[in-house]
N, C-alpha and C positions, 0 to 999 in steps of 0.2 A: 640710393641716396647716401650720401657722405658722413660720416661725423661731424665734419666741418666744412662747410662752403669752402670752395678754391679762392683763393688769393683776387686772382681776377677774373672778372664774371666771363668772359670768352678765352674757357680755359683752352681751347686744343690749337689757342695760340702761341702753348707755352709751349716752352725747349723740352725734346723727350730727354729722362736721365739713361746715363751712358749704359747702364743695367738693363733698362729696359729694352733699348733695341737690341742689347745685343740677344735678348731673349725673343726678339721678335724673330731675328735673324735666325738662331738656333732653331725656332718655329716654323721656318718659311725654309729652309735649308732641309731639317727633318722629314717635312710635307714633301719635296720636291723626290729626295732619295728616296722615301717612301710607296710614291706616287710611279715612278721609274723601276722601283726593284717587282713591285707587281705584277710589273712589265716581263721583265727579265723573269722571276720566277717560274711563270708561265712555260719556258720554253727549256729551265736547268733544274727548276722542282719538281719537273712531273708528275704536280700535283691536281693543276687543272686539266679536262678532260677536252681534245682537242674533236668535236663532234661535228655532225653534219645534221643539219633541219630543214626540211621542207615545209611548205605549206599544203594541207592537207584538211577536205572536211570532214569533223569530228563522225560522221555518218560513214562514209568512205574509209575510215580508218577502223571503225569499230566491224564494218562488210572485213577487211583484210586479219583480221583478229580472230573474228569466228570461223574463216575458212584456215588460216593454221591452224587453230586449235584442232576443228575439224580433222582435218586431216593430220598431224601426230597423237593426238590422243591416245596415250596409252592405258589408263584408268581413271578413277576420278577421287579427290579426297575432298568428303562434306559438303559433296556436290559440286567440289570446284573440280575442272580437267587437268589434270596432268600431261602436260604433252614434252614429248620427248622427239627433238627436232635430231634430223641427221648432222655430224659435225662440221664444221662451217657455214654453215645455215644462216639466210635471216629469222630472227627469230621475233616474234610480237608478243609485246607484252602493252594491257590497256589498263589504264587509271580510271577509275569509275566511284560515286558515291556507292559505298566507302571500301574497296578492294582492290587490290592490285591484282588480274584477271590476264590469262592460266596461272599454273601452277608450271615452272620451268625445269626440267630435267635436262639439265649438261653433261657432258662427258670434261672433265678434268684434263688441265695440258690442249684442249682445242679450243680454238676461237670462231667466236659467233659473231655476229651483228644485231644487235639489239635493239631493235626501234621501240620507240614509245611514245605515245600520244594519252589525251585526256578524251573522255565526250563530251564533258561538263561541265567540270570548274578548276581552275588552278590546283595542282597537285605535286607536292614533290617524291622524287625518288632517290631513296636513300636506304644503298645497298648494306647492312650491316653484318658481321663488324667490318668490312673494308670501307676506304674514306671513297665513296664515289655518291657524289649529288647531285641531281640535277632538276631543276623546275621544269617542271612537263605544264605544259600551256594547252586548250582546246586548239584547236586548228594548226598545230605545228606537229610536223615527227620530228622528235629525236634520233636521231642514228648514235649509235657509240659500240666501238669491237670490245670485247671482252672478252678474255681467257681465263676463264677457273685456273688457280695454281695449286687447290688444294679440294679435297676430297667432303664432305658437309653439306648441311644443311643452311642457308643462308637469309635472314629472316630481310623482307623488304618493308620498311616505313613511312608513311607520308610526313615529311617535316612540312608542308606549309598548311595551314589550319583552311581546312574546305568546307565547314560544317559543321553538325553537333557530331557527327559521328565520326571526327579525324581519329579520334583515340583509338579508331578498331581498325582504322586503314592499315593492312598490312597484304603480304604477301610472300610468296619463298620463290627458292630458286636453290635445287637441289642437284648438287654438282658430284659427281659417281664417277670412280674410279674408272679406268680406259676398259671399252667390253672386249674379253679376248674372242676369237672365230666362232669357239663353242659354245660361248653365253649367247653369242649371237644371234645364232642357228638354234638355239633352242625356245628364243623369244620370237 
């Protein structure tokens, strides 16, 4: 509502002032560069994460979870598995109320393949502190390669709210130094 009524009752037959479009201009100009450079970013920022998904059901993916785990499990912390896949490996990790399920042991300097799927409800994954996000959806895999560049512990977070218990959604992914021959052969 106005201070004062317009001049004439069918105002948007009035002339725009020269200010204003040229601000509309600026507006629509700004949007378009915008709109465009996100584009571009994409492919010279190498910030977004250029991945591969399938569809998959959230049953069939959760079956493919617990036979890797299965099968690398090298101990278990607070009941969760630790599993320690060979390097280049694909490796599964599942989103579940409310945990990111195994626990991931890397080898530092090699790249993995990473799938990830939900069983249940929208979940994100969000690897910290490095910028990698991703919305993990029921019925879709993620794929994305990942190389540990540094040696740590690495805490995983659910950023999109799934429930009363998102606050406890986490999980790690602990990335270890190259094993020399000997550490090898002794494990």
């Amino acid at each position: 509502m106005a201070i004062t009524p317009p001049q004439q009752r069918i105002w948007w037959n009035e002339p725009i002032e020269r200010v204003e479009l040229i601000w509309i201009g600026v507006a629509f100009l700004w949007g378009l560069f915008m709109f465009f450079f996100m584009i571009a970013w994409h492919f010279i920022g190498q910030q977004n994460l250029s991945n591969e998904t399938y569809r998959i059901a959230p049953t069939a993916y959760g079956e493919k979870v617990d036979a890797f785990a299965a099968k690398y499990q090298v101990r278990e912390e607070e009941g969760v598995p630790v599993v320690r896949p060979p390097a280049g490996a694909d490796v599964y990790l599942l989103g579940r109320l409310w945990q990111w399920w195994p626990i991931l042991e890397l080898e530092k300097g090699q790249s993995y393949r990473v799938h990830l799927s939900s069983v249940d409800w929208q979940h994100g994954f969000s690897l910290q502190p490095t910028n990698i996000n991703i919305q993990v959806h029921p019925g879709f895999e993620h794929v994305l390669t990942l190389t540990p560049t540094e040696a740590g512990e690495f805490g995983i977070i659910c950023n999109e709210f799934c429930g009363v218990g998102h606050h406890t959604m986490t999980g790690r992914i602990i990335v270890t130094a190259k094993r020399t021959a000997a550490r090898m052969e002794a494990q």
